[in-house]
Structure formats: structure tokens, C-alpha cells
N, C-alpha and C positions, 0 to 999 in steps of 0.2 A: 784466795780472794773471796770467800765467803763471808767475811767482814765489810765486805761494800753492798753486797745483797741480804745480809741476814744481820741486822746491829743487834738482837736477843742472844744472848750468850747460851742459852737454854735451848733457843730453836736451830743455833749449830752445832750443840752437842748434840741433838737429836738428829739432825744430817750425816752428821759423822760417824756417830755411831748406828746408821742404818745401814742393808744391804750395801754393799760397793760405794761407801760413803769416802774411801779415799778418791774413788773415779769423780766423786761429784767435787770434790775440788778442785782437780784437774778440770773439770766443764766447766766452773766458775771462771777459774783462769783464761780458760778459752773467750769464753763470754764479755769477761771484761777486756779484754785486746780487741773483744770485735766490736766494741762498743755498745753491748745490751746496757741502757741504765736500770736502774734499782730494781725498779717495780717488775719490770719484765722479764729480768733475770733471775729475781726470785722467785717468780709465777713456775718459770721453766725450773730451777733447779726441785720446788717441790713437783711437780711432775716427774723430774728422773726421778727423785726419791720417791714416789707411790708405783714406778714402772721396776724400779730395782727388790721391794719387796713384793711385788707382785710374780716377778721369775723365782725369787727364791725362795717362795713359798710354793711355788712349783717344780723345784729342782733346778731349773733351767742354769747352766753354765753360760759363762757370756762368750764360749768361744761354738757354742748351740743356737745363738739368737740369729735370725735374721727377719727375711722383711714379714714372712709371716705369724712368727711372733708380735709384731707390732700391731699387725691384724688383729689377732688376739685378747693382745691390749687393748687397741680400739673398744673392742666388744666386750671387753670386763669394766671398762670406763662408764659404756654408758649406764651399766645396772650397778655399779659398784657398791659393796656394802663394808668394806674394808674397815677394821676397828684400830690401823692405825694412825698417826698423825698426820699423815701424806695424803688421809683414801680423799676422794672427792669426786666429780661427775661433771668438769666442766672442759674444754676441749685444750685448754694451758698442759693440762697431764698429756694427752696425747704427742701433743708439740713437744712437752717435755720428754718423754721416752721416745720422740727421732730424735733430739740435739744428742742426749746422751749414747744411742747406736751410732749419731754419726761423730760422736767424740771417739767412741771404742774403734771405728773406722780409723781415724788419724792416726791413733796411736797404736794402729796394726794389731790391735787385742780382735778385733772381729776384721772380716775379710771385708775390703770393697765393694768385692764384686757374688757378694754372699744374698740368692736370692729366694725365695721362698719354696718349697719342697713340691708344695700343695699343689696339684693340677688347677691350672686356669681356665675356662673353656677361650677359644678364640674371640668370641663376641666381648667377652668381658674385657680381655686385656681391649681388645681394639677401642671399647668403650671408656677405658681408664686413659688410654692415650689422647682420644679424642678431649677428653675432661682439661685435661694437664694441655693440650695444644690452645682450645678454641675457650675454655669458660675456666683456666687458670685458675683452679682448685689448688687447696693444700695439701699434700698427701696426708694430713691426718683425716678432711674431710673423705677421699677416696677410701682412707680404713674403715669409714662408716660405712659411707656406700657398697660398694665391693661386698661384701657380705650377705648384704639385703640382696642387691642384684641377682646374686648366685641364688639366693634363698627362690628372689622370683621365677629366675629361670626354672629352678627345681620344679615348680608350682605350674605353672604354663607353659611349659616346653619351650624349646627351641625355635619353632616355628612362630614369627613375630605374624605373619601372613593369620593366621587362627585367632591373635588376642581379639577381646572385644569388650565393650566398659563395663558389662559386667562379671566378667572376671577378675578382670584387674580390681574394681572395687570390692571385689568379694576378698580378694590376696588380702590389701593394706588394708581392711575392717578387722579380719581376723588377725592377722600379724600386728596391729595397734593394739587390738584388744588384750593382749597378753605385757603391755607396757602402758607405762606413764603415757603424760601427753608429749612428752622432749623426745620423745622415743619414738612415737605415731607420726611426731611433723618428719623426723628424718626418713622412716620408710615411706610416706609419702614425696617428701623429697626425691627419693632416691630414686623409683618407681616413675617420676615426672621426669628427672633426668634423661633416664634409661632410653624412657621414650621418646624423647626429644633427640636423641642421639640416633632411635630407631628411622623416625618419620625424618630425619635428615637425608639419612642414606637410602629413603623410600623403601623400606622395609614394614612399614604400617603406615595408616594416616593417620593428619595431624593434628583430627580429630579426636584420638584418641588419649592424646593428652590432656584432654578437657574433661577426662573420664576421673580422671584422680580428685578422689574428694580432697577440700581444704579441713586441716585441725582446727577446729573451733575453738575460742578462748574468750569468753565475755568479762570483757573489766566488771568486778561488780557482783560475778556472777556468784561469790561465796555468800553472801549478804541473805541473809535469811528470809525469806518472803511473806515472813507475816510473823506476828508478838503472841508469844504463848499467853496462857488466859492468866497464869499467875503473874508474867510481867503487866498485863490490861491493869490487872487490879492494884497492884502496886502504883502505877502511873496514876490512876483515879483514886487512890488514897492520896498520894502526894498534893494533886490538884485540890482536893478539898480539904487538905491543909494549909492550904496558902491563901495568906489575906488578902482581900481584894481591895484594891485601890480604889479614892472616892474616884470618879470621871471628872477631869479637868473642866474650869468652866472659862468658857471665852470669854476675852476682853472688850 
């Protein structure tokens, strides 16, 4: 069924001949019975296909993946430099390597009930569950999050009772500064979440959420703030090349 998602004969040859490019037919198949139309189907199938060269350039077997490899992914998504046809940096890749874990699910190539290795601390899952209960995240947004969280926790301890706004702003200052600005709004995000989740269960106050700087973005802001001298004179040579018009005389 990759004839209803991809009409380039070129850009299915390159599907198919990617990492686990017959599995991505099968997830096309799937797609089209579940009623994915075009665009969104295609968005998802290039995702698996930048998720399936991203294990295989790491070894990874696909009866090895689970949910912490997707974590993984998540976090090679956001910096992604990848020089194939797939690589990209938009959250459709994410969404795209779970459809295709949970296509490998269906058809028993990966377990069900296959979960990640990695120790979670308690706060974190509880805080992932809370996410998925009350504020109905995606789990590719949680692969974002999740990460940061941990990074936070790493950073100011466990004790939510000790945080205080300047700490927390010192974390996401440093932690953006090592990224774009796509990357500053989510550990910003994440860190607003976290605490919001905290000062619920009256483990900090909710105050302290007001502590999280916002990512700054000015429309406009690339617009150069003043005309170098050689454009000035350029412009004043134009100007005094141009004929002047007699002044209209009223009727």
C-alpha cells in the first residue's frame, strides 16, 4: 500500500530499499485499513523510515528495541543531523518510530509487553502517569520530557521541598544554552510541567512555577538594525539619480 502514501516511484524505491523497508509496507498496509489518509500516512511512514536507519546504524535488532530505545530516538530527533533521505527534526518522526514498534508488536517480531531496561526513578514514572491521566500527552511528547526530567532531577536532587527559582532558572539557562531555541522551549516546557505535577501533590509551591523563564522569539527579530555605510551611499546615489518631477499645479 505504499502506492497510496508515496505516488514518486523514486521516493518508494528509497523506502524500500531502506533499513526494514519490507516492515514499512506492512505498516503502510496497516495504515491504510486504519484509515490514515495520504498526508498523514506519509508523514508516519518517513518517520519509521528515519527510526529504522537510526537502529541500524546502531546495531540494534528489532527483536532488542523496546520502549527505551524510542527514548533514544526521541533525543536523537531533536539534534538530528542525519545525511539520509528520512533525517528530519519534526515530532511526525517520533510518532513515526512508535506506529512502526507497535506494528512489530502486532506481528509478534517485538514482545508486547517489552519494556524498557533503564531504571526510572519513582517520581518520574508517577509523573509520566499523571501526564497520560490528567493533561493527555502523546507518548512521543513524554520521550521528550522524560529525559529532561531525569536530567533535572540529576541537577537538584530529589528533595522538591529545597527547589527554589533560582535554581530551577540556573538548570533551563544552562541546559538551553547548549541547544537551539526548539530545544530551550521543551526543557522549559518540561521543567513547567514537572512542577506543576509537583505543587499538585503539594510537594513545592505554586509559585515556583512562575520561576521558569519563557523562550523568547521576536517576529522581525533577524531584520538587521541599521544600513551599512556602503548600502547609505548606494541609496543616495540612486536618489540623485532620479529625475524630479515638476510639482503639480491646481486647478
Amino acid at each position: 500500500m505504499l502506492e497510496f502514501y508515496v505516488e514518486s516511484e523514486f521516493r518508494r524505491c528509497q523506502l524500500r530499499q531502506c533499513p526494514f523497508g519490507t516492515d514499512l509496507e506492512g505498516l503502510a498496509d496497516w495504515l491504510r485499513a486504519a484509515g490514515y489518509k495520504q498526508r498523514p500516512g506519509q508523514l508516519l511512514l518517513r518517520g519509521a523510515a528515519h527510526f529504522g536507519h537510526w537502529i541500524a546504524a546502531r546495531g540494534i535488532r528489532t527483536d532488542g528495541i523496546h520502549d527505551g530505545v524510542l527514548t533514544g530516538f526521541a533525543r536523537h530527533v531533536s539534534t538530528c543531523t542525519c545525511a539520509h533521505a528520512f533525517a528530519g527534526r519534526d515530532r511526525y518522526h517520533q510518532e513515526g518510530a512508535q506506529q512502526l514498534f507497535m506494528h512489530w508488536q502486532r506481528v509478534d517480531v517485538v514482545p508486547s509487553s517489552m519494556t524498557a531496561p533503564e531504571t526510572v526513578s519513582p517520581v518520574v514514572e508517577q509523573f509520566s502517569l499523571w501526564m497520560r491521566q490528567h493533561r493527555g500527552v502523546r507518548e512521543s511528547t513524554l520521550g521528550n520530557y522524560v529525559p529532561l526530567v531525569q536530567e533535572f532531577l540529576a541537577a537538584l536532587g530529589d528533595d522538591a521541598a529545597a527547589y527554589d527559582a533560582a535554581r530551577v532558572r540556573a538548570f533551563i539557562l544552562t541546559r538551553a544554552s547548549r541547544s537551539g531555541r526548539s530545544r530551550a522551549k521543551s526543557v522549559a516546557n518540561a521543567v513547567r510541567m514537572f512542577l506543576r505535577f509537583l505543587a499538585v501533590g503539594g510537594a513545592c509551591p505554586v509559585d515556583l512555577i512562575a520561576a521558569v523563564p519563557a523562550v523568547a522569539h521576536w517576529k522581525l527579530a533577524a531584520l538587521p538594525r541599521y544600513l551599512a555605510a556602503l548600502d547609505i551611499e548606494r541609496l543616495e546615489r540612486r536618489v540623485r539619480r532620479s529625475p524630479r518631477r515638476a510639482p503639480a499645479i491646481a486647478q
